[in-house]
C-alpha positions as CSV (number, residue, x, y, z in Angstrom):
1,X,0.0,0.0,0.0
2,X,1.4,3.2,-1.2
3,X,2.2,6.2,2.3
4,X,-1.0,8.4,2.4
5,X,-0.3,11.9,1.3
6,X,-1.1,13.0,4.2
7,X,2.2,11.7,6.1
8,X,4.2,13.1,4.5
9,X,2.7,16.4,4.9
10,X,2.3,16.5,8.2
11,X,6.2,15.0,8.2
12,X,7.0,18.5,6.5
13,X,4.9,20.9,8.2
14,X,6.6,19.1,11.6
15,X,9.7,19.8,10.5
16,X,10.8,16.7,8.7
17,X,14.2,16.8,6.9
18,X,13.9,13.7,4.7
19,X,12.0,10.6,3.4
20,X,13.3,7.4,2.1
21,X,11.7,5.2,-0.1
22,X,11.4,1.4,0.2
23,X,9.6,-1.7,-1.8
24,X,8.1,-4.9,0.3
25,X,7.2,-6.6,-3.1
26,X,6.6,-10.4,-3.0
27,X,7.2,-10.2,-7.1
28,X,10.0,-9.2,-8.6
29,X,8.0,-7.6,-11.6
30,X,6.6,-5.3,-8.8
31,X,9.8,-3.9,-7.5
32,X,9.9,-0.1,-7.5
33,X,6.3,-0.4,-8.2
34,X,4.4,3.2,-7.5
35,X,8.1,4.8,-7.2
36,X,7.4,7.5,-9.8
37,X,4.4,8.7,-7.9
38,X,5.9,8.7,-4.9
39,X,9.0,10.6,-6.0
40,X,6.5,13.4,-7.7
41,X,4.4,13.6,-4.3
42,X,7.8,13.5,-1.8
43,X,9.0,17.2,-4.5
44,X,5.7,18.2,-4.1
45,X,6.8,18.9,-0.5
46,X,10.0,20.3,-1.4
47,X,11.9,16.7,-0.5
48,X,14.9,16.3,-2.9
49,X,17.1,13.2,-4.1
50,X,20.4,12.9,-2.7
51,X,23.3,12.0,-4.6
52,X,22.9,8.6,-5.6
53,X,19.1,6.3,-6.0
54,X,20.0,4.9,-2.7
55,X,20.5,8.7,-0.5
56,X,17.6,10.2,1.9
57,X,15.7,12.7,0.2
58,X,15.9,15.9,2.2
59,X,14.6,19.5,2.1
């Protein structure tokens, strides 16, 4: 199940300085899965990749 939009704003109205994304899939086509849309909503709130794929995303 994909994080509720909600989380992560309140994570960056409370001050939060960065996200991290993960995948639990149980297929390996599903990998990454929903990681586009999550990416889009985590800059939405001003969160930005670090250096490498595998870096916190931070404000």
């Amino acid at each position: 199940m994909p994080l509720h939009t909600d989380v992560v704003r309140w994570w960056h109205e409370v001050g939060g300085d960065a996200v991290a994304f993960g995948s639990d899939a149980h297929e390996p086509t599903l990998v990454g899965h929903g990681f586009d849309e999550a990416a889009a909503m985590a800059e939405s709130y001003g969160f930005r990749p670090g250096r490498t794929a595998h870096d916190l995303w931070r404000q």
